[in-house]
C-alpha positions as CSV (number, residue, x, y, z in Angstrom):
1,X,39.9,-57.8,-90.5
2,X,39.7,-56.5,-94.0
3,X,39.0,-59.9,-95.8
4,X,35.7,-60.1,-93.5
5,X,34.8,-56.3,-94.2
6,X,35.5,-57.1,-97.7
7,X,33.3,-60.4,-97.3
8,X,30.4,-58.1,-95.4
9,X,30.2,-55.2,-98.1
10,X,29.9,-57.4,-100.7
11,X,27.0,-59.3,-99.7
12,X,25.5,-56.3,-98.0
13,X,25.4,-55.0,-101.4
14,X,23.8,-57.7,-103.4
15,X,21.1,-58.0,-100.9
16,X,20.5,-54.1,-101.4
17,X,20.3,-54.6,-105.3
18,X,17.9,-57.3,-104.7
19,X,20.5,-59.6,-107.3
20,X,20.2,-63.4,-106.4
21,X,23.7,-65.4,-106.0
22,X,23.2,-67.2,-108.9
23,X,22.5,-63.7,-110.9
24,X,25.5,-62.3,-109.5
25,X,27.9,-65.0,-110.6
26,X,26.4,-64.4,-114.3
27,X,27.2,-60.9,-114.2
28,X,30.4,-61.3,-113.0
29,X,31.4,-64.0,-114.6
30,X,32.2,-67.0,-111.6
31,X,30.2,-69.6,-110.3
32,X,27.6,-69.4,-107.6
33,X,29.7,-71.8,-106.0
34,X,32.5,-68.8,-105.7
35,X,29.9,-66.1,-104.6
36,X,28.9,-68.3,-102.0
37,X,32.9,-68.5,-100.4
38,X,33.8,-65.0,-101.4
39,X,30.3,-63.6,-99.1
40,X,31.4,-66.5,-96.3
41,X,35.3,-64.9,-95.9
42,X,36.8,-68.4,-97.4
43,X,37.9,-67.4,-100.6
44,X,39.1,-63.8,-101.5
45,X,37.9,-61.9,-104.7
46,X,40.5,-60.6,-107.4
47,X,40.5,-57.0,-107.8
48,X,38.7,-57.6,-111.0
49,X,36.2,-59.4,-109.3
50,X,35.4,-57.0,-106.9
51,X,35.1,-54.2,-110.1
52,X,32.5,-56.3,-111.6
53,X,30.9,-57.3,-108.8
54,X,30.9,-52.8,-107.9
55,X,29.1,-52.8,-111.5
56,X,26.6,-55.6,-111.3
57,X,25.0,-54.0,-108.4
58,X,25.6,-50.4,-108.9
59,X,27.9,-49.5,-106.2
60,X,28.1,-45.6,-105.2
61,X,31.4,-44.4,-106.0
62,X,32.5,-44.1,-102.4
63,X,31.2,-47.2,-101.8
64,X,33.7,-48.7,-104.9
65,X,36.6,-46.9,-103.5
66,X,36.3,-48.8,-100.1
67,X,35.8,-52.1,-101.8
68,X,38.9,-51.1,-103.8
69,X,40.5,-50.4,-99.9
70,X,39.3,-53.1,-98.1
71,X,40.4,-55.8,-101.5
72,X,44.1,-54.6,-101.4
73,X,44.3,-54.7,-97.6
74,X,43.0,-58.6,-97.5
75,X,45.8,-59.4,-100.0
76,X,48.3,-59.3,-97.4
77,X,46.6,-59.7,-93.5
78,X,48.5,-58.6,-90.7
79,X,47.8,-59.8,-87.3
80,X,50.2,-58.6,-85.2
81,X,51.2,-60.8,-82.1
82,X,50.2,-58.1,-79.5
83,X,46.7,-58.5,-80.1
84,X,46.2,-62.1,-81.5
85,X,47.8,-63.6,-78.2
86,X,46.0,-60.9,-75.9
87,X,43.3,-63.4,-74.5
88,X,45.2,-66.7,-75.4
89,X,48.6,-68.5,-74.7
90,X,49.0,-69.3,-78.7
91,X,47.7,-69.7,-82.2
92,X,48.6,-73.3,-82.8
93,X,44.9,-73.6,-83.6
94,X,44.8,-71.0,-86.1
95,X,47.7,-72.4,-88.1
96,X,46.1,-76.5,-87.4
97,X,42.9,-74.8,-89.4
98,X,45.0,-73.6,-92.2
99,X,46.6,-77.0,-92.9
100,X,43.4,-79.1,-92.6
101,X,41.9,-77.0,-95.6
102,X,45.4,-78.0,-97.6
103,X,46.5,-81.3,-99.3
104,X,50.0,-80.1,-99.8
105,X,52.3,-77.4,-97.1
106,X,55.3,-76.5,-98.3
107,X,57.8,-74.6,-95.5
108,X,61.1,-73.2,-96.1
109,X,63.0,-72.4,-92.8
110,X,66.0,-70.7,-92.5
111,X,66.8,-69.7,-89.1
112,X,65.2,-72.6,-86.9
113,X,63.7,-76.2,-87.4
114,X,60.2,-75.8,-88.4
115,X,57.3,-76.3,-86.0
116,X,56.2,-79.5,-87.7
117,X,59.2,-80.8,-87.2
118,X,60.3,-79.7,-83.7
119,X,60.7,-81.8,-80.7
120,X,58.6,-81.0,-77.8
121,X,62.0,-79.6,-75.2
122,X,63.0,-77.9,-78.5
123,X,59.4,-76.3,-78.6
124,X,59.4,-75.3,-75.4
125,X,62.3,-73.3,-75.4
126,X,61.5,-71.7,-78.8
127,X,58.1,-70.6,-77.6
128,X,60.2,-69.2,-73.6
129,X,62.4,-67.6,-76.6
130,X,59.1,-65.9,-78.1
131,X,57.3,-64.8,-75.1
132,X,59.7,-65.1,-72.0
133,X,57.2,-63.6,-69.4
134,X,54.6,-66.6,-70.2
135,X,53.8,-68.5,-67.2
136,X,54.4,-72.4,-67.8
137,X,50.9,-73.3,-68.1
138,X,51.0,-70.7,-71.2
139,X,54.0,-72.6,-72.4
140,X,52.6,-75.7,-71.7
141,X,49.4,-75.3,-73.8
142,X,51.3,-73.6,-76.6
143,X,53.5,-76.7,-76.8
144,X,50.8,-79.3,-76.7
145,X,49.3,-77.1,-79.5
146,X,52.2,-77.4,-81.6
147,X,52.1,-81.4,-80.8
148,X,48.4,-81.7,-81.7
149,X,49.5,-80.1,-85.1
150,X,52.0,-82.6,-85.6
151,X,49.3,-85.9,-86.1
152,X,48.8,-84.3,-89.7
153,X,52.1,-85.3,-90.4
154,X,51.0,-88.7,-90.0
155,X,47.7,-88.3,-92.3
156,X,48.8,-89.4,-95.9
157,X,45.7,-87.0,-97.3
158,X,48.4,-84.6,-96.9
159,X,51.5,-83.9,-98.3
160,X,54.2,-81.8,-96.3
161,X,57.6,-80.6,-98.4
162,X,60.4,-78.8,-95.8
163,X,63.4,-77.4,-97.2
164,X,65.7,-76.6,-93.7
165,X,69.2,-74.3,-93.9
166,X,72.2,-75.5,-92.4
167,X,72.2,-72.6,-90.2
168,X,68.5,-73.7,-89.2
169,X,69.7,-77.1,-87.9
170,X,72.4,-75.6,-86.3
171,X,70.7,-73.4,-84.5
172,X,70.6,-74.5,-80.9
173,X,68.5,-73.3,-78.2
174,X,69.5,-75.6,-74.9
175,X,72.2,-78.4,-74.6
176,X,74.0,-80.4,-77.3
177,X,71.4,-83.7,-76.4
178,X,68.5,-81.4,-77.1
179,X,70.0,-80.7,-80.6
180,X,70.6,-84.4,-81.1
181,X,67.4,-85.4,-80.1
182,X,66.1,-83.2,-82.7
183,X,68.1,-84.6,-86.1
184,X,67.1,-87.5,-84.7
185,X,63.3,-86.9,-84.8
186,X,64.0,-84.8,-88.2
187,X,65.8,-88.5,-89.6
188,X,62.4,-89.9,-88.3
189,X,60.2,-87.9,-89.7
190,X,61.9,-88.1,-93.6
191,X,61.2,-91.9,-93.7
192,X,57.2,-91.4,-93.4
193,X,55.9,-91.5,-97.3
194,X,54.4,-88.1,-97.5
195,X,57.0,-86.3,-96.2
196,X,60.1,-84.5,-98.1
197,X,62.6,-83.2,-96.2
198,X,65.5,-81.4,-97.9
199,X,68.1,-79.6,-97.0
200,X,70.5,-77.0,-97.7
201,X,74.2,-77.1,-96.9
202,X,76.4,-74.4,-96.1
203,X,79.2,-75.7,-98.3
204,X,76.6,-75.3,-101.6
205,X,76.3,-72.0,-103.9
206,X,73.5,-70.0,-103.0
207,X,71.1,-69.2,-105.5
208,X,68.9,-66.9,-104.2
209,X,68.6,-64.8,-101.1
210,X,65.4,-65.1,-98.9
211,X,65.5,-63.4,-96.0
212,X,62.9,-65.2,-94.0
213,X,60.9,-68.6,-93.5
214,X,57.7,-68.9,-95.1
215,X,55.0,-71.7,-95.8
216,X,52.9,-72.1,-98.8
217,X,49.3,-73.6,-98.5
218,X,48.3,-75.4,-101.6
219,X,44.3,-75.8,-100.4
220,X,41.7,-78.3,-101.0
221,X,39.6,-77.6,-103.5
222,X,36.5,-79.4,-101.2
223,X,37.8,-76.5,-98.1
224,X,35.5,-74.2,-100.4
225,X,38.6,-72.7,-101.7
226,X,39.3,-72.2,-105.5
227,X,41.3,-75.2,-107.3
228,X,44.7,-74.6,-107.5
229,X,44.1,-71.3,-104.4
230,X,47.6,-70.8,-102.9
231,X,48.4,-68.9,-99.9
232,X,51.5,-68.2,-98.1
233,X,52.1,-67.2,-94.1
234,X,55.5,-65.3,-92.5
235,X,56.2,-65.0,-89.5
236,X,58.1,-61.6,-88.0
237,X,59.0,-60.6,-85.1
238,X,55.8,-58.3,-84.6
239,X,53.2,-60.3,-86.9
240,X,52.2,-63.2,-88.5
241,X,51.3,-61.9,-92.4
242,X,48.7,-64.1,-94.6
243,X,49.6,-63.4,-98.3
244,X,46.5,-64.0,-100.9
245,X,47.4,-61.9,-103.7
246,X,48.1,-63.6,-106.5
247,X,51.3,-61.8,-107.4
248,X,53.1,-62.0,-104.6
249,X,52.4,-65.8,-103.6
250,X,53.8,-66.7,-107.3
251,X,57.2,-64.8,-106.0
252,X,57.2,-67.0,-103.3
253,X,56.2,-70.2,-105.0
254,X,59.3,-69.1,-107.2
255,X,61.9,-68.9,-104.7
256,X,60.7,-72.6,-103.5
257,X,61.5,-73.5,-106.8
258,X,65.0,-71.9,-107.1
259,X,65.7,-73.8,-103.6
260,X,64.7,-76.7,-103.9
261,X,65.9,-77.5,-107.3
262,X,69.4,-77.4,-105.6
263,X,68.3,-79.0,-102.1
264,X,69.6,-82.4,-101.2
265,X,67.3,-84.9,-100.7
266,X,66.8,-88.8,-100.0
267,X,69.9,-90.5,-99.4
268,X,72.4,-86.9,-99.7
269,X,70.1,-85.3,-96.9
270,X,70.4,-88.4,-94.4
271,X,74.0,-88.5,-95.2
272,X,74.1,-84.8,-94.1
273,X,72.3,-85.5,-91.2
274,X,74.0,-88.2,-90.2
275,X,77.5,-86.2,-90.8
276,X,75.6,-83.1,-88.5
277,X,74.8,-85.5,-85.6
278,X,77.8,-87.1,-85.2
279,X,79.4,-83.8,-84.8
280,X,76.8,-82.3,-82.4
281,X,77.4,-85.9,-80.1
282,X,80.8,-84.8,-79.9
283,X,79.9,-81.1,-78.6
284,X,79.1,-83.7,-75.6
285,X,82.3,-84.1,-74.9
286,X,83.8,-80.8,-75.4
287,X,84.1,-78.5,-72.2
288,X,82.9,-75.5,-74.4
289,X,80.4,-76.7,-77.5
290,X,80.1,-74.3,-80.0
């Protein structure tokens, strides 16, 4: 991984310059405190970081170039599915790490009800949906995973924001009842304090185009992170991508903001929901629901 090579090098080269943490962090300008997270993996350098850093201990030019490498490939991690699940059933673990180190999770979801939010049938069948030739004790543990995740939710040290398309809550992977049963847990879930549900009607202008869910990580400042360090995750088909560079987590942060400034929320989005359930109760009745 190129945020641990990075991680590596750089301390490998302090330790060959002989520089102490504490000198390092004068010469480039941070804190120790930041040496300490960027050598340990948990917090990722700026590219002018890693420059100065290059220059305080006297870096070989070949040796600059591949911190210059290694820094632009950890802005953006790709771990492609193939490999992460190779020797496990799921990464519900991986994710669960991410949100304990954040005090505030923002997703936007688009095509499906987000995992947070999701019933345990309605898991099931999106994670037969993701990998169909798992055997059920795979599925199994991949849905109590996703479960497990779901007693943050319940923490009030964090704060969780969703923002959920029409054609998300629409979307129906099994029987009307199972679709029910999951406004109904969604209605639930938006009465608990620190949670914010809004949603996103069909029938409202758009006002921006995203093409795919995402999730913002605003971390703790205690998980060794820096204060105010935002990261956001997609999901593909292929890969699951971490985004850390500065520039490109602001684009997303402002494409929260263009949706959720026209989102409805409170009493609009349990009206909605209400409106949504009655309807999918009366696919029970229809021969052929749509």
């Amino acid at each position: 991984m190129s945020r641990r090579r990075l991680a590596d090098e750089l301390r490998r080269l302090r330790d060959l310059a002989g520089v102490s943490g504490r000198e390092l962090a004068r010469r480039v300008g941070i804190s120790q405190s930041k040496v300490s997270r960027i050598e340990s993996g948990r917090t990722l350098p700026t590219a002018p970081e890693v420059a100065a850093w290059s220059a305080a201990v006297n870096a070989p030019v070949d040796t600059v170039t591949l911190l210059e490498a290694l820094t632009e490939a950890a802005f953006t991690e790709v771990q492609r599915w193939s490999r992460t699940l190779r020797d496990r059933p799921h990464v519900q673990g991986d994710v669960q790490e991410v949100e304990a180190r954040s005090h505030r999770i923002m997703v936007y979801e688009n095509t499906i009800v987000p995992g947070l939010l999701q019933t345990a049938e309605y898991a099931r069948r999106v994670f037969s949906f993701f990998a169909p030739d798992d055997d059920d004790a795979n599925l199994s543990a991949a849905v109590a995973g996703r479960l497990d995740r779901q007693l943050a939710l319940f923490d009030h040290d964090h704060h969780f924001e969703f923002l959920i398309t029409e054609a998300a809550l629409r979307w129906r992977p099994g029987p009307p009842r199972l679709l029910q049963a999951q406004l109904d847990r969604i209605a639930s879930l938006a009465t608990l304090d620190n949670v914010l549900i809004g949603l996103l009607p069909h029938a409202d202008e758009a006002v921006t185009y995203v093409p795919h869910g995402f999730v913002l990580f605003d971390l703790h400042e205690d998980s060794q992170a820096d204060y105010g360090e935002t990261i956001a995750m997609v999901e593909t088909v292929h890969a699951n991508l971490t985004v850390n560079d500065p520039e490109s987590v602001a684009r997303y942060k402002r494409e929260w903001c263009l949706l959720s400034e026209v989102a409805q929320y409170g009493e609009d989005a349990r009206i909605f929901l209400n409106e949504l359930t009655t309807e999918v109760r009366a696919w029970e009745q229809c021969p052929h629901p749509p």
